[in-house]
C-alpha positions in Angstrom: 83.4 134.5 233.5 85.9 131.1 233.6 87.3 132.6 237.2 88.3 135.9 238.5 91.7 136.2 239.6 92.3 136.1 243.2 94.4 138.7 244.7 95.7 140.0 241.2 97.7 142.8 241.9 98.9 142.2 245.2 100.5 138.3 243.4 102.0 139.7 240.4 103.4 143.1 242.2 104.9 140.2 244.5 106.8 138.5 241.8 108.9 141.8 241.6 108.9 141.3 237.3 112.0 141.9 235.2 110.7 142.6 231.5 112.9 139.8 230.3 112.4 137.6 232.5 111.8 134.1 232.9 108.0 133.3 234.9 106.1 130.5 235.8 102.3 130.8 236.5 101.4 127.5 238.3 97.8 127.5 237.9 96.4 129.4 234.7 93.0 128.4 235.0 90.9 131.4 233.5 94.5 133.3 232.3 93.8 136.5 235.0 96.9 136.2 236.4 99.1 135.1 233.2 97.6 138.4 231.1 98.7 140.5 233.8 102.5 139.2 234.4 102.2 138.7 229.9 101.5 143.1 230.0 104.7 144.1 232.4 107.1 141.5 230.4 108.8 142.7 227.1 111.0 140.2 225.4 110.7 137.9 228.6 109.0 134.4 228.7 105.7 133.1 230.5 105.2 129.5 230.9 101.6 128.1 231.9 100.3 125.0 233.8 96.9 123.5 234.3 96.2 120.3 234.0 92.7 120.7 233.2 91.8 120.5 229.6 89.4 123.3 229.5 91.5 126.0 230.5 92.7 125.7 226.7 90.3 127.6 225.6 91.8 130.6 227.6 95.5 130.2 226.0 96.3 133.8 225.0 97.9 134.5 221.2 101.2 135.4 222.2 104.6 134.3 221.3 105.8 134.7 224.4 103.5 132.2 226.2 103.7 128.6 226.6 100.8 126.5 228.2 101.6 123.0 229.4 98.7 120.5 229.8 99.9 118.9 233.0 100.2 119.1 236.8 102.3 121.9 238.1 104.1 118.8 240.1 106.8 118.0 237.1 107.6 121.7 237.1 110.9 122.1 236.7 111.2 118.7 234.3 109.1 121.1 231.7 111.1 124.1 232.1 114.0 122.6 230.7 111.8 120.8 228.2 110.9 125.0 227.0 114.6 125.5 227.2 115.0 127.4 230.8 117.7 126.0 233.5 115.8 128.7 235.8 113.0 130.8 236.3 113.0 134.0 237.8 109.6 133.9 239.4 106.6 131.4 240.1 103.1 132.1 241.0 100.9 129.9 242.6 96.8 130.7 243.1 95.9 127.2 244.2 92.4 125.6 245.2 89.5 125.0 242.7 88.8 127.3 239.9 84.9 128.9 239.2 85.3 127.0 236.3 85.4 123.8 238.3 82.6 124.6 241.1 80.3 126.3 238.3 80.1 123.2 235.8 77.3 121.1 237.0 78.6 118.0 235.4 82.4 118.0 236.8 81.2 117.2 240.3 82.8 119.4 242.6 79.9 121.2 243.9 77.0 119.9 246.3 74.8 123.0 244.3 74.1 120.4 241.4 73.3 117.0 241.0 75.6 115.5 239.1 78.1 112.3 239.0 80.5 112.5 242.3 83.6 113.1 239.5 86.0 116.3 241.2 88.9 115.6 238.6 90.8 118.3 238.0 93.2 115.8 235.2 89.5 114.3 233.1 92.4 112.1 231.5 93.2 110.5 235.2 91.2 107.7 236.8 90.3 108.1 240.5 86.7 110.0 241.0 85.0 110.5 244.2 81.9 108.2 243.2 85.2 105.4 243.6 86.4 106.5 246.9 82.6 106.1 248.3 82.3 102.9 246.9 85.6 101.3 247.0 87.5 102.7 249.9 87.9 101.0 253.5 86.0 102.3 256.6 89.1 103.7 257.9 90.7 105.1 255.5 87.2 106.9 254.5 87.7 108.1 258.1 91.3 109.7 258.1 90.3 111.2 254.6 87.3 113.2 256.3 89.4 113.9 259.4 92.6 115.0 257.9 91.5 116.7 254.7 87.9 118.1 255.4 88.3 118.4 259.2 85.2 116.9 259.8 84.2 116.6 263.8 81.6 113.5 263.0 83.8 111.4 260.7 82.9 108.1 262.2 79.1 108.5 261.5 79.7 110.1 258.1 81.5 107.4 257.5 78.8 105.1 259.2 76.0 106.2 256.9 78.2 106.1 253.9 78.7 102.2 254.2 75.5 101.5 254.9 74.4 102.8 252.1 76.8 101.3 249.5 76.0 97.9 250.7 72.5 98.7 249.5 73.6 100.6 246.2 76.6 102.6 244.2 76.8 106.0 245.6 76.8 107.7 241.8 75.6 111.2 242.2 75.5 114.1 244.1 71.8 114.6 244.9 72.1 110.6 246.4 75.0 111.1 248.4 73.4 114.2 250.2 70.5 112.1 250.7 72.6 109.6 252.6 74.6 111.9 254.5 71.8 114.4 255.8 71.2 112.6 259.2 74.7 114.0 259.9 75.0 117.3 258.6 74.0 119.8 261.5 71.4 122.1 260.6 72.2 126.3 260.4 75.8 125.0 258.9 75.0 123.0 256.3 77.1 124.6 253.7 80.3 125.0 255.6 79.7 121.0 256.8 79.1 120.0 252.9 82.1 122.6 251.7 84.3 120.2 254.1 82.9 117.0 252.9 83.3 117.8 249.5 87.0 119.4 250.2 88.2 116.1 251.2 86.4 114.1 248.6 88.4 116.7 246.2 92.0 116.9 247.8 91.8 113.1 248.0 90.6 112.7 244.3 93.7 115.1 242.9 96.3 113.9 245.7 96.4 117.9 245.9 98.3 117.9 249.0 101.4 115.2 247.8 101.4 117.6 244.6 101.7 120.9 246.3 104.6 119.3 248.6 106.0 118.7 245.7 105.4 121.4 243.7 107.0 123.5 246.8 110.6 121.5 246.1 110.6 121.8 242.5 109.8 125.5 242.4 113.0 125.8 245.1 115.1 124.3 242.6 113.6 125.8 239.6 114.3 129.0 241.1 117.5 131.4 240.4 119.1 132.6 243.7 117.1 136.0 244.2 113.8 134.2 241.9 110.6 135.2 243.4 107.8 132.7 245.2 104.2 133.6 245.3 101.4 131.1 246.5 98.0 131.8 247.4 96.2 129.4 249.4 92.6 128.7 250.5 92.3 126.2 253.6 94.1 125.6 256.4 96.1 122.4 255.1 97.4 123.8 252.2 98.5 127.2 253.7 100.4 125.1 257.0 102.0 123.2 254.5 103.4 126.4 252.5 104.1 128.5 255.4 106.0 125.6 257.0 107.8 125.4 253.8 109.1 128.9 253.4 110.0 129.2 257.2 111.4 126.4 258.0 112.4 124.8 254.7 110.6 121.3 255.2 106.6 120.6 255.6 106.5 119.8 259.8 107.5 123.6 260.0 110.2 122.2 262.5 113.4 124.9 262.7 116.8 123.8 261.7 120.2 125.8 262.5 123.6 125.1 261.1 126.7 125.0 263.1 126.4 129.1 263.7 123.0 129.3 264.7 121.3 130.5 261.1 118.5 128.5 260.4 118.8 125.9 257.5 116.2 127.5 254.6 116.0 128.2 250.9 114.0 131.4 251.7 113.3 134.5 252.6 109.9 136.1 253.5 109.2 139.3 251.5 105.7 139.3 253.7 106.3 139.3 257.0 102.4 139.4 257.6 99.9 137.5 255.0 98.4 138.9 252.6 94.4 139.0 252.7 91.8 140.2 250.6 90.2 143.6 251.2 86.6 143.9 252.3 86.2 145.9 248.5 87.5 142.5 246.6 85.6 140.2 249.0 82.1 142.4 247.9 83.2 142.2 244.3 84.3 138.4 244.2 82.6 136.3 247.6 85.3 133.3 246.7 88.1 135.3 247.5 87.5 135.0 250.9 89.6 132.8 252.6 92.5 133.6 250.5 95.9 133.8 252.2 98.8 135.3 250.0 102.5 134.5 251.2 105.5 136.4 249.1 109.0 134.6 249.6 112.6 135.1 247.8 115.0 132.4 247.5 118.2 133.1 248.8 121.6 134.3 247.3 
């Protein structure tokens, strides 16, 4: 299967569905999420993003669907291009598809040995094998620091330039080769899962894009529209809960002249929503999944 939807009923019960209504689905990947808001709609419209070219085999035959081959980023700029001032609801599921990790030759996985690629956009430049090779010590550094919270950064990063100057890192299998002196042993996988992550968020710029995806989707949305994001690492979620508590991305508190604090929106989940144990069993990815529910305001 292209990738089971996370959290399925739980995000589209969220988006609180009017039948002809106006929806968004961020991230259409596989199209679990889209077939499920495409059966409660009637004479309504759904509009999907994914910028990677494969998920256009998974376009569903109905009128009222629209796919858009690009970055969820420019949101709102392709709304109006479908004709839509406003949507009524967005949804979100954001990290890497099955898909993604599954298909040896796209990179993303330290389970196959393939080129260091990660692109999520084939049609865009940047790979991981060019961060390895071209980047600067430091900024190699604050990549697996900040996006793959990585304790030994310094001697990952260490090995990593020794190595180049001796040879292009190309491929997977060679760069875990170089790396191995660091990664501690009995947590291998959630060292490499780290490594990788930052490789992968710096590849996409996924963190810039779901910053901005966050202040498109608050303009794109009528007064009353729905929000639903599901994220899968730390970074991301702190970036989204910030966002709908506090209406910028430090998650630093605003009021206005009488005290009500200066945001767009309104939590429908008080509490995050997490997988259950039966979902977990059924689909292993869905573990770290955090779903947050939010309404803009009247």
């Amino acid at each position: 299967m292209y990738h089971v939807p996370v959290l399925l009923e739980e995000s589209v019960s969220g988006l609180n569905i009017d039948p002809d209504g106006v929806y968004l689905d961020l991230t259409f990947g596989g199209g679990g999420h889209s077939r499920e808001i495409l059966k409660r709609l009637k004479d309504g419209c759904l509009i999907g993003f994914d910028q990677d070219a494969d998920a256009l085999a998974n376009v569903p035959d109905d009128d009222r669907f629209i796919f858009v081959n690009h970055n969820f980023r420019y949101l709102r700029n392709f709304l109006r291009y479908c004709g839509y001032d406003e949507a009524d609801g967005i949804l979100a599921d954001l990290g890497v598809s099955s898909h993604e990790f599954d298909e040896a030759g796209r990179g993303f996985s330290f389970r196959f040995d393939a080129e260091l690629d990660m692109r999520m956009n084939q049609r865009s430049r940047l790979k991981a094998t060019d961060i390895l090779n071209t980047y600067s010590e430091e900024d190699l550094t604050r990549i697996f620091r900040n996006y793959g919270e990585v304790d030994n950064a310094k001697r990952l990063v260490d090995l990593i330039v020794k190595a180049r100057a001796e040879k292009m890192i190309t491929r997977s299998e060679e760069f875990l080769q170089v790396i191995a002196p660091c990664v501690p042993k009995q947590k291998e996988k959630k060292y490499l899962a780290q490594v990788y992550q930052a490789l992968r968020i710096e590849v996409n710029g996924e963190l810039e894009a779901l910053e901005d995806m966050l202040k498109e989707a608050e303009r794109a949305l009528r007064p009353g529209g729905r929000l639903v994001v599901i994220t899968y690492h730390s970074l991301e979620d702190r970036i989204v809960k910030n966002f709908l508590k506090s209406g910028n991305f430090e998650g630093k508190v605003e009021k206005d002249f009488y005290g009500h604090v200066k945001r767009n929106f309104e939590l429908v989940n008080r509490k995050v929503i997490v997988p259950s144990e039966e979902e977990i069993e059924k689909n292993p990815r869905a573990r770290s999944a955090k779903l947050r529910i939010a309404e803009k305001r009247e």
